[in-house]
N, C-alpha and C positions, 0 to 999 in steps of 0.2 A: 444555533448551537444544538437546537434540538435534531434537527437533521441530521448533523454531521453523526450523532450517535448514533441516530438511527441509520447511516452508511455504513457504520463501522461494528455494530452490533452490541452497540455500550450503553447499557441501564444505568439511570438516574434521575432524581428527583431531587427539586431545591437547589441550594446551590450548589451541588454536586453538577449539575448542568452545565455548570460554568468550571468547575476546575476541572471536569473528566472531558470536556470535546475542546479546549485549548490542546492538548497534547495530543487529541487524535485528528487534528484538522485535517495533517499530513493524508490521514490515512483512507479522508474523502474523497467522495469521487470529485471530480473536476468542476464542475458545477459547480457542487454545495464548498468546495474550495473557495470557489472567486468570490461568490456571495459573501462566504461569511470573513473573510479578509479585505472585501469592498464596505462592508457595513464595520468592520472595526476602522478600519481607516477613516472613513464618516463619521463614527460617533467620537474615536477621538479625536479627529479636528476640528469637529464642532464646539469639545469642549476645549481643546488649545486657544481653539480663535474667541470663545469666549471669554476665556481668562486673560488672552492678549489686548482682546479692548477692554476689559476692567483695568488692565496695567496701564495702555494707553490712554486711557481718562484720567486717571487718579495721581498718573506719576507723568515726569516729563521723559520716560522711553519711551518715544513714539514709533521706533522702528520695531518694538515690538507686534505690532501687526504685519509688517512686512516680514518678519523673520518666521513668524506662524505660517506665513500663506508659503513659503519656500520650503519647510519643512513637510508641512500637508503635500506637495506637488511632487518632495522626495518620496516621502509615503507610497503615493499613487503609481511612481511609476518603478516602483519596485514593486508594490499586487502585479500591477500587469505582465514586469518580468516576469517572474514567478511562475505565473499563471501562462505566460507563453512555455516557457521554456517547460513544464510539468508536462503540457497538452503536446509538444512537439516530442517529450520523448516518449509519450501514449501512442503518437501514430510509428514514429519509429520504431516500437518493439520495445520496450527493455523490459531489464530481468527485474522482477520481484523477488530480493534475496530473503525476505523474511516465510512465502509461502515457498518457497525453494527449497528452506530447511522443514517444514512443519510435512509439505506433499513427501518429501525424502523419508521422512519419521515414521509416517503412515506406510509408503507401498514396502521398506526395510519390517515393518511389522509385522506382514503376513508372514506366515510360516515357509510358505513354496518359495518365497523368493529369496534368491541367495547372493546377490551382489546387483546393484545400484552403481554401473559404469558410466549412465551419462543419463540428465536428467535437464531439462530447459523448464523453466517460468517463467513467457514473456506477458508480459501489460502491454495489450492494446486497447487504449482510453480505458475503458470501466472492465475491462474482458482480460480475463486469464485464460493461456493458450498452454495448457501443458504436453511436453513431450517428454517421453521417457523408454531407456532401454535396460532393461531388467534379465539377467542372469538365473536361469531357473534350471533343475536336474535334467539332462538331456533325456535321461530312461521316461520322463515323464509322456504322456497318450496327449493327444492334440485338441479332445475333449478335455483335459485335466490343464491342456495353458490354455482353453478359451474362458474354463471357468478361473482361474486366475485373471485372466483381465475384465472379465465380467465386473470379478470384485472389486478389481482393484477402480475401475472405471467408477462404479457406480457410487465406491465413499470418495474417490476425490473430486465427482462431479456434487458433493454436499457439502465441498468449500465455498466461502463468501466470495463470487468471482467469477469462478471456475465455468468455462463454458465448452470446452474440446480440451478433451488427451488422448492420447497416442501412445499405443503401451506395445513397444517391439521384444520382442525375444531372442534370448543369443543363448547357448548352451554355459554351464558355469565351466570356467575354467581356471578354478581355485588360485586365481590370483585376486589379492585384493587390491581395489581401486581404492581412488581418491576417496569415493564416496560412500566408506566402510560402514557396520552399523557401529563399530566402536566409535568412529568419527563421531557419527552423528547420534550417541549417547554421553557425549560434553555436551553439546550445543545447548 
């Protein structure tokens, strides 16, 4: 439990430990995922199957041990799905929707840049791969967009992740896209 916060960057102490990394398991890397859904699955069927022979001793349900040991075995191969299926869409690519809106928030922040038409956050295993094509004043000097993506580069490589971005240029051309700042002043 305590790993998993510390993948995800969540302080706590006590039993705060135990109710703040149940919720952020998801948000482990792949690793400390299987671990700590392999070790819940063990410690609760250790105590199922213990409470199942207390029942099987004391009462005449005897198929309570056999119905524990089917459940545990449901248990297990649902970690493993789980755990397959998270690690397969790591190598595949997929989009992290949650750093999708927060990287959009950030590079829409700076003042030079005027429209956010098309922006990618792929997960590969533990590695965020960002691309991005940003709308900035055409009159602006060539030194004045490399210091724009200097900046923009260097606060979204101080996200939890973030390992390559790609920060293209196009002139504004006072259409707004999808990916407005007003859009992204609900989120």
């Amino acid at each position: 439990m305590k790993e998993t916060l510390h993948d995800v960057g969540v302080q706590a102490s006590g039993f705060q430990i135990v109710t703040k990394s149940i919720p952020n398991v998801n948000k482990a890397i792949p690793a400390t995922k299987l671990v700590f859904l392999e070790d819940s699955v063990a410690t609760g069927g250790g105590l199922l199957a213990l409470i199942t022979i207390i029942i099987s001793e004391y009462t005449p349900f005897y198929q309570a041990e056999g119905i524990a040991s089917i459940i545990i075995e449901i248990l297990m191969f649902l970690v493993v799905g789980k755990v397959f299926l998270d690690n397969a869409a790591g190598v595949l690519g997929e989009v992290d929707e949650e750093m999708h809106a927060k990287i959009a928030k950030i590079v829409l922040a700076d003042p030079e840049v005027k429209e956010l038409p098309e922006i990618s956050v792929l997960k590969e295993g533990d590695e965020l791969h960002v691309e991005l094509k940003i709308e900035v004043d055409p009159k602006i000097s060539l030194a004045k967009a490399d210091d724009i993506q200097d900046r923009l580069e260097e606060r979204i490589l101080t996200e939890r992740g973030v390992t390559d971005v790609v920060v293209e240029f196009d002139e504004n051309d006072q259409f707004n896209s999808w990916e407005s700042k007003e859009k992204l002043e609900r989120l």
